[in-house]
PyMOL CGO cylinders between C-alpha atoms (Angstrom):
from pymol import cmd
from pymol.cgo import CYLINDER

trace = [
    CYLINDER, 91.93, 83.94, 187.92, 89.76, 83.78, 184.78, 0.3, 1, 1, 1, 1, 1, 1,
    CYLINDER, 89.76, 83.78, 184.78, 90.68, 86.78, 183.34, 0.3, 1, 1, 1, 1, 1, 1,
    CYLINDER, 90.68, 86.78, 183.34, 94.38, 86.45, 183.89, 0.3, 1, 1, 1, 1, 1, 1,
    CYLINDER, 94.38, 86.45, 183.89, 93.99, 82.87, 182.39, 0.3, 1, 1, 1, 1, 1, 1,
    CYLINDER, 93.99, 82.87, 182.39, 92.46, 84.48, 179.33, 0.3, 1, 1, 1, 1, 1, 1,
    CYLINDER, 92.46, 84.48, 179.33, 94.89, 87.09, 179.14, 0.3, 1, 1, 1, 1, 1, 1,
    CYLINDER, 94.89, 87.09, 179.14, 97.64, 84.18, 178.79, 0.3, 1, 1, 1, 1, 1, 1,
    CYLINDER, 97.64, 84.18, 178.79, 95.57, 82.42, 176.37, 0.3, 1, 1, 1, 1, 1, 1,
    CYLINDER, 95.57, 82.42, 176.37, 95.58, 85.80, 173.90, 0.3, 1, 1, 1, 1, 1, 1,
    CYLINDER, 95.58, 85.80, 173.90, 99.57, 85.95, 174.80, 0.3, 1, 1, 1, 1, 1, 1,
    CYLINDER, 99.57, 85.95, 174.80, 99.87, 82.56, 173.84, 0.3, 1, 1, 1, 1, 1, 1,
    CYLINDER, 99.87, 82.56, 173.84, 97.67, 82.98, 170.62, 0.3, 1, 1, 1, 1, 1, 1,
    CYLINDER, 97.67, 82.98, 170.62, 99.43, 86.64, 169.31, 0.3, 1, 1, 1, 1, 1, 1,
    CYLINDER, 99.43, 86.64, 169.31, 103.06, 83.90, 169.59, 0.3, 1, 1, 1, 1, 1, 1,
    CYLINDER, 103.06, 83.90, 169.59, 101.55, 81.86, 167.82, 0.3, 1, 1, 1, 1, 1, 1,
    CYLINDER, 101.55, 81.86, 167.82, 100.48, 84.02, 164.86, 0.3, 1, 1, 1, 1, 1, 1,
    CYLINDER, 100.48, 84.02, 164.86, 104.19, 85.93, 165.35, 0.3, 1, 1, 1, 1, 1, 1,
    CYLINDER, 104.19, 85.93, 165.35, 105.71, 82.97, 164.77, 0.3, 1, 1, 1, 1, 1, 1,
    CYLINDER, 105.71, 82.97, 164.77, 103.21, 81.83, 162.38, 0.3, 1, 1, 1, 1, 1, 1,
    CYLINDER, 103.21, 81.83, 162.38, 103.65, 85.09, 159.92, 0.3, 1, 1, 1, 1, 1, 1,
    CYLINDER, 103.65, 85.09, 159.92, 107.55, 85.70, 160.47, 0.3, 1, 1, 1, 1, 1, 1,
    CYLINDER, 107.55, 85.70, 160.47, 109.65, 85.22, 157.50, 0.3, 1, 1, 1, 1, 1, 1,
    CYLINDER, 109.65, 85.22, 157.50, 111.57, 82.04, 157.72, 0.3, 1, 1, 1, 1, 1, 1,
    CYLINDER, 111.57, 82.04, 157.72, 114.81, 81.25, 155.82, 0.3, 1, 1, 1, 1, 1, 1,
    CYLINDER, 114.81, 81.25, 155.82, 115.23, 78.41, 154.04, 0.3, 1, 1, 1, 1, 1, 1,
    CYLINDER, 115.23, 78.41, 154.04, 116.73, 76.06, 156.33, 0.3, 1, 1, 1, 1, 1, 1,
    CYLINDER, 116.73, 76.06, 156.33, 115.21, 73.42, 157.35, 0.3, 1, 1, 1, 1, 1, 1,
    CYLINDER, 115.21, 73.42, 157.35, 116.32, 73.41, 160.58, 0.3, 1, 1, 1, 1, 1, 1,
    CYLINDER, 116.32, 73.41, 160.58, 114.38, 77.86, 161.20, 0.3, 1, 1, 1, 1, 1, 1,
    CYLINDER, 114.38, 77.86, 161.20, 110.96, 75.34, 159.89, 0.3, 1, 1, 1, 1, 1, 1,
    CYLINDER, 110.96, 75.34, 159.89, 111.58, 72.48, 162.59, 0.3, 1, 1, 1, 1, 1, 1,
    CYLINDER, 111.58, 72.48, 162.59, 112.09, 74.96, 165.09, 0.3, 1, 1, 1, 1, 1, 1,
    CYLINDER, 112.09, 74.96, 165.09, 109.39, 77.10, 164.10, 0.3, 1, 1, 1, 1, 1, 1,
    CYLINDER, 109.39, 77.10, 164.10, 106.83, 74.27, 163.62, 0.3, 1, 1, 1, 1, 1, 1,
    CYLINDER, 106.83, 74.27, 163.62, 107.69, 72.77, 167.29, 0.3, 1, 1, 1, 1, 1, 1,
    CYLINDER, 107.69, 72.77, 167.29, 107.58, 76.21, 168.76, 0.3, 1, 1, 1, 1, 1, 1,
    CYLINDER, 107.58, 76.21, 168.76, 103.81, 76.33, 167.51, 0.3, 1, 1, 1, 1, 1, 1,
    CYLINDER, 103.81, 76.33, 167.51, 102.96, 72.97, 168.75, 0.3, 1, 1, 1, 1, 1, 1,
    CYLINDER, 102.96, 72.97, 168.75, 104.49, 73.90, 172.33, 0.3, 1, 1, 1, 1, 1, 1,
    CYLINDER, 104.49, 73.90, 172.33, 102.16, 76.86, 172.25, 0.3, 1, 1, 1, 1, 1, 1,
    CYLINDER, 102.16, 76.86, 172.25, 99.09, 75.21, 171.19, 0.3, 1, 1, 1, 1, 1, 1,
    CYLINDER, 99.09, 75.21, 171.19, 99.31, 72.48, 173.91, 0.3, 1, 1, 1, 1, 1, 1,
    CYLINDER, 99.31, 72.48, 173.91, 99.91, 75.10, 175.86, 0.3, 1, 1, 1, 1, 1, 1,
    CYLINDER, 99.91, 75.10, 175.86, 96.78, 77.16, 175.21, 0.3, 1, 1, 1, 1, 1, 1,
    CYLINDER, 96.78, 77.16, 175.21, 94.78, 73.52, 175.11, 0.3, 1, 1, 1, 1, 1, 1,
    CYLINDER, 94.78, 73.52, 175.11, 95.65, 73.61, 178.58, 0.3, 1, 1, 1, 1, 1, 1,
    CYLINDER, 95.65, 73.61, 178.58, 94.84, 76.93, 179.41, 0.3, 1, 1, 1, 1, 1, 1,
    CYLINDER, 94.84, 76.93, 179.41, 91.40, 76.34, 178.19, 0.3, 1, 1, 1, 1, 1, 1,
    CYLINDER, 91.40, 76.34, 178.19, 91.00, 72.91, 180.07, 0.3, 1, 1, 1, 1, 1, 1,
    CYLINDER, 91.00, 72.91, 180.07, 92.01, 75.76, 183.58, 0.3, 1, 1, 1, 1, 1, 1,
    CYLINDER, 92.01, 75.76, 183.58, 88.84, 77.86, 182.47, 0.3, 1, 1, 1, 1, 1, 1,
    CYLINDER, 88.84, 77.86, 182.47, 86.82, 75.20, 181.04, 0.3, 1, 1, 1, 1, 1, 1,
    CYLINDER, 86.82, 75.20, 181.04, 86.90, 73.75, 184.91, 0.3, 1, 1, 1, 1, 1, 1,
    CYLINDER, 86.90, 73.75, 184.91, 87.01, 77.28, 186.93, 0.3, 1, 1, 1, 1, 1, 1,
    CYLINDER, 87.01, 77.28, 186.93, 83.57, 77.93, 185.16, 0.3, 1, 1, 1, 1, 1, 1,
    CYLINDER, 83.57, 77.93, 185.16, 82.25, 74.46, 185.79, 0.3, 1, 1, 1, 1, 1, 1,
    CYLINDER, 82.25, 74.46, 185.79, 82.05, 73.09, 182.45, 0.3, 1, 1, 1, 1, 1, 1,
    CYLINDER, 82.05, 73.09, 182.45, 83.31, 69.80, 181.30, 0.3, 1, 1, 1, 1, 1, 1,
    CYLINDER, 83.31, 69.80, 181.30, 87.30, 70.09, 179.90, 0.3, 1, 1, 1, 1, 1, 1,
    CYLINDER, 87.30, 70.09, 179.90, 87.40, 68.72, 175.90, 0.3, 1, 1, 1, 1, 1, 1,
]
cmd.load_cgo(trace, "trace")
């Protein structure tokens, strides 16, 4: 369970930097998206962590 856990974590974090480093126009509209598609996948790996912070016994942040 751990390990797959992790595994979504690093899936979660390579987004992140895809989205991160892709070329964006200049709309403003490509940023907004961009910037909420980043925050959806950091709460999303903030919960991932919290999964194996508690399947190893340690206190979640």
């Amino acid at each position: 369970m751990i390990t797959a856990l992790r595994q979504q974590r690093a899936a979660h974090l390579a987004n992140v930097q895809q989205v991160q480093n892709s070329p964006r126009k200049f709309i403003p509209q490509d940023a907004d998206r961009a910037e909420r598609t980043i925050a959806t996948l950091n709460n999303q790996i903030a919960e991932i962590d919290g999964q194996i912070r508690r399947l190893e016994g340690r206190p979640a942040l």
